[in-house]
DSSP file (Angstrom, degrees, kcal/mol; ACC not computed):
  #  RESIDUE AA STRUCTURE BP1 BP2  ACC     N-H-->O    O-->H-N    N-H-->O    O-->H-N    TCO  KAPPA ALPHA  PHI   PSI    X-CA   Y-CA   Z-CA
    1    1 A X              0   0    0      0, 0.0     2,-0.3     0, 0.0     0, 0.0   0.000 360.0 360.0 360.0 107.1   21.5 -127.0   17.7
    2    2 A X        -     0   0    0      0, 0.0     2,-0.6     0, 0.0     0, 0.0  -0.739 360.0-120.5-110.0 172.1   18.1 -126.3   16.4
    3    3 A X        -     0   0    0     -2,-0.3     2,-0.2     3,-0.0     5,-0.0  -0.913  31.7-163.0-107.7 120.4   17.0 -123.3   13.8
    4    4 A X        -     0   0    0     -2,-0.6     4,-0.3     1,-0.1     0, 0.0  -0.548  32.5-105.2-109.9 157.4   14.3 -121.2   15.6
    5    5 A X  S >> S+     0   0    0      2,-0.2     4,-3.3     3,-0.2     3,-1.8   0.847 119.5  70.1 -28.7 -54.1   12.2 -118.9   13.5
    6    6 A X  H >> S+     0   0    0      1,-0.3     2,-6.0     2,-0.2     3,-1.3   0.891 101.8  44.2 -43.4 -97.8   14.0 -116.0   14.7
    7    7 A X  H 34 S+     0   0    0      1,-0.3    -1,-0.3     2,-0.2    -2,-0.2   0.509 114.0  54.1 -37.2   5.5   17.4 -117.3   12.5
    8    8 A X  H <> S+     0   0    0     -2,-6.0     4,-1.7    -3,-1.8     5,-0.4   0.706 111.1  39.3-108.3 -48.2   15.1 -118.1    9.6
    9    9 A X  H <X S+     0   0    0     -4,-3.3     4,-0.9    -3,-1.3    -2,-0.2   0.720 119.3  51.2 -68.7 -19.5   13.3 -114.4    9.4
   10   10 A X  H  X S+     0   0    0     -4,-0.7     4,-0.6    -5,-0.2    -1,-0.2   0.567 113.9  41.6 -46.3 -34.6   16.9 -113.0   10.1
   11   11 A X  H  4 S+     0   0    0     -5,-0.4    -2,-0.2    -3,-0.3     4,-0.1   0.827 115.5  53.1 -80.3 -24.4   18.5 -115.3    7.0
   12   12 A X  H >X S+     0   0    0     -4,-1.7     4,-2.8     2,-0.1     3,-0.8   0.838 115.7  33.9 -85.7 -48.0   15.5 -114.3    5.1
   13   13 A X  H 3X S+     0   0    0     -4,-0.9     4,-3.2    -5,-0.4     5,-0.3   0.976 116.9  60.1 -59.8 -37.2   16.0 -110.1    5.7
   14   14 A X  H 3X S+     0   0    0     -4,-0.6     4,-1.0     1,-0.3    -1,-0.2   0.804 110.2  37.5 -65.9 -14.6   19.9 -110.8    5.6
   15   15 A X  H <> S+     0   0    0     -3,-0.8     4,-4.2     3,-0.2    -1,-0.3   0.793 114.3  59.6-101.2 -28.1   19.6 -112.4    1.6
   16   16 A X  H  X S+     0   0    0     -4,-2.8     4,-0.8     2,-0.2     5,-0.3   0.993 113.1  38.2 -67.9 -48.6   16.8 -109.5    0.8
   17   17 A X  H  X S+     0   0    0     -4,-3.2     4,-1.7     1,-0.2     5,-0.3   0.956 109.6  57.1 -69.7 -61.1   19.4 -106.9    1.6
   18   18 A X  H >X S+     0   0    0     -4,-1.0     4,-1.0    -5,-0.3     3,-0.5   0.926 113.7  42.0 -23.8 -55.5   22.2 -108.7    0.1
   19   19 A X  H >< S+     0   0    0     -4,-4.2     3,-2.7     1,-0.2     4,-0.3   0.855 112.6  59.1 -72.8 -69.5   20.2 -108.7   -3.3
   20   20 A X  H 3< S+     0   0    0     -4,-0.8    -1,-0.2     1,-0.3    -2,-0.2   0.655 110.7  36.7   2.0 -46.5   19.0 -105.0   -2.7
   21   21 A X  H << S+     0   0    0     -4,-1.7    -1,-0.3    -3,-0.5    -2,-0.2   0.646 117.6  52.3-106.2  -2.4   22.2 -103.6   -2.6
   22   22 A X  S << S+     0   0    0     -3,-2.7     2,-0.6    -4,-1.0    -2,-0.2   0.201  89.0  98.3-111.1   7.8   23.7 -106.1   -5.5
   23   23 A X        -     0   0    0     -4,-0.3    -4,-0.0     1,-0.1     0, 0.0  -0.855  59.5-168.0 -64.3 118.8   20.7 -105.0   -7.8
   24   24 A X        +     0   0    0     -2,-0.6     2,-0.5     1,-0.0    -1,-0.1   0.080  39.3 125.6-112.6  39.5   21.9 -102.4  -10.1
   25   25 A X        -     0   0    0      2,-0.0    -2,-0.0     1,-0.0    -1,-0.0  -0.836  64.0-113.2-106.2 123.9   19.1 -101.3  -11.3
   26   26 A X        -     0   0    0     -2,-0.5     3,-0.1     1,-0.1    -2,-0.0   0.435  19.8-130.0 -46.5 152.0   18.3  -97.6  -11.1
   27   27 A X  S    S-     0   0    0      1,-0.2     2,-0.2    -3,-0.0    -1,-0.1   0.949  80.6 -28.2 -37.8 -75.7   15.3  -96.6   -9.0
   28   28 A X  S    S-     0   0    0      1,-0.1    -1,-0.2     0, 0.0    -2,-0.1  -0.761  98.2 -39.6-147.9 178.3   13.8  -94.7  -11.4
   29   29 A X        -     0   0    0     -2,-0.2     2,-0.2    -3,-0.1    -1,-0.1  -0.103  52.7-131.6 -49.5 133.0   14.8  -92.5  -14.7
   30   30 A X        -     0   0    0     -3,-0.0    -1,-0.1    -4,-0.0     3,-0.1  -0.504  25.2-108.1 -90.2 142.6   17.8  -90.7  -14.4
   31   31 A X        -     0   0    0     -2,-0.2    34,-0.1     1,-0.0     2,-0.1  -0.402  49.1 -89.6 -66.2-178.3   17.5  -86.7  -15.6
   32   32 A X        +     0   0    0     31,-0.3     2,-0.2    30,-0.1    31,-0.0   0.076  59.9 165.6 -81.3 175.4   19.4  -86.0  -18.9
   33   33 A X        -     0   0    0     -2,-0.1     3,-0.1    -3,-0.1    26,-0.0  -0.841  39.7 -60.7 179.5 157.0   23.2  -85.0  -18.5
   34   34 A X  S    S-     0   0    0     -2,-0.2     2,-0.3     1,-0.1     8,-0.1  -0.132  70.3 -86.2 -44.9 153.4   26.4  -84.6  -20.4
   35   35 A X        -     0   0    0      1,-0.1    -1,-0.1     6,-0.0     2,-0.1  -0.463  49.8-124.3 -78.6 129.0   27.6  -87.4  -21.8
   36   36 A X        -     0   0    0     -2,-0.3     2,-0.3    -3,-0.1     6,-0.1  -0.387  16.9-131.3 -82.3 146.7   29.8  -89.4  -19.1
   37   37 A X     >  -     0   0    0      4,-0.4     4,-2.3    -2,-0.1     2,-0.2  -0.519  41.0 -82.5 -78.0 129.1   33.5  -90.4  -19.9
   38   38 A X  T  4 S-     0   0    0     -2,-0.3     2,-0.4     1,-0.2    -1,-0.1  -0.367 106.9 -12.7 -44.1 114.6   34.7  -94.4  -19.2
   39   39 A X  T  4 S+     0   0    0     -2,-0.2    -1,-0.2     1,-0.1    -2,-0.0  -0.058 135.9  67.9  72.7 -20.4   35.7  -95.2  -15.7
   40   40 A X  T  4 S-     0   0    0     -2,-0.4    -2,-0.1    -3,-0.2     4,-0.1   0.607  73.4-178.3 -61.3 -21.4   35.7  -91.4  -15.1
   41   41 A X     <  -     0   0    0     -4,-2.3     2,-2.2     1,-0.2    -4,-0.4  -0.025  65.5 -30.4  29.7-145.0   31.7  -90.6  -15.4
   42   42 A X  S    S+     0   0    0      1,-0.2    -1,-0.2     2,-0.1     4,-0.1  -0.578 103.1 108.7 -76.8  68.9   31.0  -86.7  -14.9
   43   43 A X  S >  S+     0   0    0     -2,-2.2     3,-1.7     2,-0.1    -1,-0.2   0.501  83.2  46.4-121.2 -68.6   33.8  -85.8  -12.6
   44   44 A X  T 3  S+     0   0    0     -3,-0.3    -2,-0.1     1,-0.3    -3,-0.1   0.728 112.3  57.5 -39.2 -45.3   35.8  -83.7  -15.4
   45   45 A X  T 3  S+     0   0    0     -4,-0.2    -1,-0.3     1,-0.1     2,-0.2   0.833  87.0 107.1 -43.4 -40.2   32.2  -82.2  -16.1
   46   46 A X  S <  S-     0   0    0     -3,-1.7    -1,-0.1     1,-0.2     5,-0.0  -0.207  71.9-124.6 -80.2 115.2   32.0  -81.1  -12.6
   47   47 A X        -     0   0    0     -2,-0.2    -1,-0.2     1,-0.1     4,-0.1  -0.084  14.8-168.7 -69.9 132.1   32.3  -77.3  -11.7
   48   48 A X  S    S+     0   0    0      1,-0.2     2,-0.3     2,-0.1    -1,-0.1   0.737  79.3  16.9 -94.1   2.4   35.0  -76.2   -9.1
   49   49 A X  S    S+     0   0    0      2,-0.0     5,-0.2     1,-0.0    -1,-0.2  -0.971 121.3  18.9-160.4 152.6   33.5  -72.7   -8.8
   50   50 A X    >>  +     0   0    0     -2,-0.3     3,-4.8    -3,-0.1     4,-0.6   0.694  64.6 172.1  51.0  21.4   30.1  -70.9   -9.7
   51   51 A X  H 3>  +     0   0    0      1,-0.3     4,-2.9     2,-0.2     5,-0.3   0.685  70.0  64.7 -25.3 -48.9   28.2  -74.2   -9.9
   52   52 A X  H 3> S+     0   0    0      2,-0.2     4,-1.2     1,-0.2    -1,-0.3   0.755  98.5  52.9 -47.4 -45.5   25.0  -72.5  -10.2
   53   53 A X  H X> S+     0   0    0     -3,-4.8     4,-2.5     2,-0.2     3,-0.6   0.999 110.1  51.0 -52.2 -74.8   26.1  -71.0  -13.6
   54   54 A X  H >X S+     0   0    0     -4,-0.6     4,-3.6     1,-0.3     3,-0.6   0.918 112.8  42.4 -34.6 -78.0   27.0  -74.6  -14.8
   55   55 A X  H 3X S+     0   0    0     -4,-2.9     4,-0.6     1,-0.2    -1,-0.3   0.816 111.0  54.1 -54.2 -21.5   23.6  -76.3  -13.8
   56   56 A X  H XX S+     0   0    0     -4,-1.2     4,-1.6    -3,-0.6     3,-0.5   0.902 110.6  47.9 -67.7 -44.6   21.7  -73.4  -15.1
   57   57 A X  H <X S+     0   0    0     -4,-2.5     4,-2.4    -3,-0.6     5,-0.3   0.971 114.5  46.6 -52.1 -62.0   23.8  -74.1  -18.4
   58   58 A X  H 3X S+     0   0    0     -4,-3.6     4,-0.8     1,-0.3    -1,-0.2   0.635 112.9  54.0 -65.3  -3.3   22.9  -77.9  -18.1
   59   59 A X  H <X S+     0   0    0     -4,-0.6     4,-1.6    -3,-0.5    -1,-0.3   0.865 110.0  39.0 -64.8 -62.3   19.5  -77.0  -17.5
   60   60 A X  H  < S+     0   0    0     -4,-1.6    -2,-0.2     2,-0.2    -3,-0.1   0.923 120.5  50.1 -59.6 -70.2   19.0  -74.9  -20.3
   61   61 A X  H  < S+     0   0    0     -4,-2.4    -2,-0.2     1,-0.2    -3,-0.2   0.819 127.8  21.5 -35.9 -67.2   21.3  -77.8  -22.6
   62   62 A X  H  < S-     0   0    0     -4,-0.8    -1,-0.2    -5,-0.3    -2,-0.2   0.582 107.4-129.8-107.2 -33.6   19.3  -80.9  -21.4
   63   63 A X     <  -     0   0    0     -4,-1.6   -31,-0.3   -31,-0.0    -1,-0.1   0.201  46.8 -21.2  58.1 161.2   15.8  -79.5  -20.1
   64   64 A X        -     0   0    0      1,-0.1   -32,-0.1     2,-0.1    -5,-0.0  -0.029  43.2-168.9 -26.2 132.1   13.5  -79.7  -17.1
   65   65 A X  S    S+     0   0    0    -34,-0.1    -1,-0.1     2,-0.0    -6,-0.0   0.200  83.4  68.9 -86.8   8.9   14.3  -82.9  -15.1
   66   66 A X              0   0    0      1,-0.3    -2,-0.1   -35,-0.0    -1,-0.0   0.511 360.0 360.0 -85.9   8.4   11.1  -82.2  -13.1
   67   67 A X              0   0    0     -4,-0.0    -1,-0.3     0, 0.0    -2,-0.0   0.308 360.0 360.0-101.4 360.0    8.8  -83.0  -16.0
């Protein structure tokens, strides 16, 4: 049994995604939002009807995230 290149550039991608996806750090800055509840986050926050109203509110409430 020998270990060809191939199995070393496969072992090599297979631990860069394993740390990738076990990084937890954010991409990049997250917009503003309501403040999230423990082990719940924003799903109470979260509008079952007229959404558009609601982000326009949190828009208004938090400011531009496009800035």
């Amino acid at each position: 049994m020998s270990i060809t290149w191939l199995d070393i550039c496969l072992g090599a991608l297979g631990l860069f995604l394993v740390q990738r996806i076990l990084d937890k750090k954010p991409l990049g800055r997250l917009p503003p939002g309501p403040k999230k509840w423990p082990l719940l986050g924003n799903m109470l926050d979260m509008p079952t009807s007229k959404e558009w109203l609601t982000f326009a509110e949190w828009g208004r409430t938090y400011g531009n995230c496009l800035t």
